[in-house]
N, C-alpha and C positions, 0 to 999 in steps of 0.2 A: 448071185443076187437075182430074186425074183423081176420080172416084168409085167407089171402091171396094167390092164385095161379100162379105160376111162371110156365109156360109149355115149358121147351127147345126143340128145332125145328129147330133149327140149322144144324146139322149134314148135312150130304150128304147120308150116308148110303152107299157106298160104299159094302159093305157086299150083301145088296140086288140084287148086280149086276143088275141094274137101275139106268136109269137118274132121274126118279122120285123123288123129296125127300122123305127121308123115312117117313114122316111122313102123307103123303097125297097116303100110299097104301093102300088100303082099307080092315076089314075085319070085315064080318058081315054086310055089305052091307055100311059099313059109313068108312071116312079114318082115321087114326092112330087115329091122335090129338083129336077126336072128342068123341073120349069114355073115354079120358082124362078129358075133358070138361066135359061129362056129368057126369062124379065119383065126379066133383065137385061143383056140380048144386047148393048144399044146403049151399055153402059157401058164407058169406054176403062180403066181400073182394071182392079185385081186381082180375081183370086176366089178366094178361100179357102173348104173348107169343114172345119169343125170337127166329128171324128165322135167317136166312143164307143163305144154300145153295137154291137155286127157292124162295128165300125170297118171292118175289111176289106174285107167287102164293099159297103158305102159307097162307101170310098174306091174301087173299083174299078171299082163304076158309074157313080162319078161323072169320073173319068176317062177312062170307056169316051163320053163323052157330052161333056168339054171335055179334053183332052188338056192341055192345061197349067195347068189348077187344081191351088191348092197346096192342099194337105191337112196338118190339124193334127188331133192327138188333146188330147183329155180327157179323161182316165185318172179325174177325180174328178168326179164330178157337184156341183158347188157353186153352182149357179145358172148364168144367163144371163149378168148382167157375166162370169162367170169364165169361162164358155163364151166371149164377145169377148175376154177377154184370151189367151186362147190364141191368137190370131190379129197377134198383137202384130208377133211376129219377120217 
């Protein structure tokens, strides 16, 4: 049975004091999400990532980096369960 990756990206990060989202700051020369992605290189499953806040540009880099990761939005910040159920479909 496949294992599947759910990447939430959502957030705003707020904390980082930036408009950036937090997930596209970089460190080690690559942004957040992407050392996410690669911890789960060897996974025969889907990848989904859930974005939000710069959704766009998220979703953009993060396509720039797996070309076939689906990408879901959360238009509401409602927590993290709510963040995974967006990834349902």
């Amino acid at each position: 049975m496949p294992t599947h990756l759910i990447l939430l990206a959502a957030g705003e990060g707020t904390r980082m004091q930036s408009e950036t989202p937090k997930v596209l700051h970089e460190i080690a020369h690559a942004p957040l999400f992407q050392h996410a992605l690669a911890s789960a290189a060897d996974l025969e499953g889907r990848r989904v990532i859930v974005v939000g806040h710069g959704g766009t540009a998220v979703a953009e880099a993060a396509r720039a980096v797996d070309p076939e990761i689906l990408v879901t939005k959360q238009t509401e910040q409602l927590g993290t369960a709510h963040a995974v159920a967006q990834a349902a479909d």
